[in-house]
N, C-alpha and C positions, 0 to 999 in steps of 0.2 A: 524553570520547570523543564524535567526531561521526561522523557519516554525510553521504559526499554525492556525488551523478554523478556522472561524469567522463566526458569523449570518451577517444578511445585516442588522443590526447595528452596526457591528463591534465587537461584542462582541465573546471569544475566546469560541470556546466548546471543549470538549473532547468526543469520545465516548458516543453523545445524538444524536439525531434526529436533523437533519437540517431541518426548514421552509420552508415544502415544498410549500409554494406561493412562498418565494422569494429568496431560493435557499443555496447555501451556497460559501465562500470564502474562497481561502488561502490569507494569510497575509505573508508578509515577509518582517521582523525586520531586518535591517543593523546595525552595532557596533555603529552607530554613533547616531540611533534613529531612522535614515529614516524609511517608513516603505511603502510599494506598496503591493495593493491587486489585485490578479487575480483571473479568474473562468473561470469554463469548464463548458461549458455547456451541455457534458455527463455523467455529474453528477445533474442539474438541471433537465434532461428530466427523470433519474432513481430515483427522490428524487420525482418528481412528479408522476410517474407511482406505483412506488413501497416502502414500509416501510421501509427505509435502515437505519444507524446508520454508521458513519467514523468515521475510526478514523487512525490519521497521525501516524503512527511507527517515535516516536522520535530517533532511535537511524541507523535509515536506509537515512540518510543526507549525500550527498557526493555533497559537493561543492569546484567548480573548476575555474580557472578565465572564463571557454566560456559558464559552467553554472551550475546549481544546480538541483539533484535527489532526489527523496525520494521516499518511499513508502508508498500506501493511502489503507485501507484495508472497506472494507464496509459487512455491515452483515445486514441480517435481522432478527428480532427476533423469536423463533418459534412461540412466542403465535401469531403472526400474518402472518401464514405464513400456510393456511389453509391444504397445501397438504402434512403437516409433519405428520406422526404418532405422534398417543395420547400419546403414551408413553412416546414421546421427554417431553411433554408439565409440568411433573412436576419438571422439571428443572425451575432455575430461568426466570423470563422473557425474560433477554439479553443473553443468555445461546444459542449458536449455533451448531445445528449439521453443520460439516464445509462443509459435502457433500453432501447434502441432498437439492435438487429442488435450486442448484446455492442462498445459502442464506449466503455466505460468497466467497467475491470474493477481490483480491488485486492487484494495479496498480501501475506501475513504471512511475513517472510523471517526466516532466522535465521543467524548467527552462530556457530556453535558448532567449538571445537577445531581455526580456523583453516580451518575449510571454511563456504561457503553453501547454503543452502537452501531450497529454498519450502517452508513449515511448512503453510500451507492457501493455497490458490488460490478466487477467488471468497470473498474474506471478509469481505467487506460486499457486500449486495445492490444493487439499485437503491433500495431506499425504504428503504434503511438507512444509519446511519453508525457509526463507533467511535471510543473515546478508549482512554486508559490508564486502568487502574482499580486503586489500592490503599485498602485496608482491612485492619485487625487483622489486619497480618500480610501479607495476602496480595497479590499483585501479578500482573495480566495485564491484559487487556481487556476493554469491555465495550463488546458492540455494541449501539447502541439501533436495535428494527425496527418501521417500521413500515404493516407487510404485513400484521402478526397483529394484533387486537384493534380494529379499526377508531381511531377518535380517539388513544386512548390506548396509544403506543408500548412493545413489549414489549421487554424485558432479557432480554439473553443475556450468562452471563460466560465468557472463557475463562482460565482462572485459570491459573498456572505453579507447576508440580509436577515436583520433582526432573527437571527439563528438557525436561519436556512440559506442552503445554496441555492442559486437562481442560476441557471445555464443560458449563455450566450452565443450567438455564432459570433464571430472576433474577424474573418474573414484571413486573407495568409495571411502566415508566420511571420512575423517581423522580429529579428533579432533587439531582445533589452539592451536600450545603452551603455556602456560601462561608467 
């Protein structure tokens, strides 16, 4: 099973600019070819109000038989994003300060029973990132932040439970084994 953008032609983008007249889609590819598009429409009303750019973290996909995760990251670019310091602006165009006037924000989407949904808004911070996280058994995310504990990055898990995430404090960062 994959995940991926599409304009309302169908056509897959990465990391561009959705139409904002007519919005943007996920697509989702079954093994078999099938393939079924959804949309959020709070992401059509932010693509119309504001300059944003998506883009799907291919490798944050955690699908299950009651439904399917991922994470959708949106940014805005500085050169268009009037209330940034001049200074951001000779970076390249797609270049984002990640904390600066909410111009990089990322959503925990889900999948479930043929409808979509934004499961948490704001799900990694600015000084935070996430991956997928399983162990003995269990499977969700874990975000590593590091806001809390100066040097050394704190663990947060969001674990999947009978079709909900349940948040954990994880305590620091510990690097996964290889």
């Amino acid at each position: 099973m994959t995940y991926v953008l599409v304009d309302s032609k169908g056509v897959a983008f990465d990391a561009i600019q959705a139409d904002q007249e007519k919005g943007m889609f996920f697509r989702r590819t079954v093994k078999d070819g099938s393939s079924s598009n959804f949309r959020l429409p709070e992401f059509d009303r932010m693509i119309k109000q504001h300059n944003f750019t998506y883009q799907l973290l291919d490798d944050s996909l955690i699908s299950t038989p009651k439904g399917d995760y991922f994470v959708l990251e949106s940014m805005r670019s500085i050169a268009s994003n009037p209330e940034e310091d001049v200074d951001y602006r000779k970076h390249s165009q797609w270049w984002t300060h990640r904390c600066a006037h909410a111009v990089h924000l990322t959503y925990l989407v889900g999948v479930v029973k043929e409808k979509i949904k934004i499961i948490k808004n704001n799900f990694t911070q600015c000084t935070s990132e996430s991956r997928v996280f399983k162990s003995n058994g269990q499977i969700g995310y874990e975000v590593k932040d590091y806001s809390k504990g100066g040097d050394q990055p704190q663990s947060v898990l969001y674990l999947l439970q009978d079709g909900k995430f349940i948040r954990k404090e994880n305590g620091p960062y510990k690097k996964e084994p290889q």
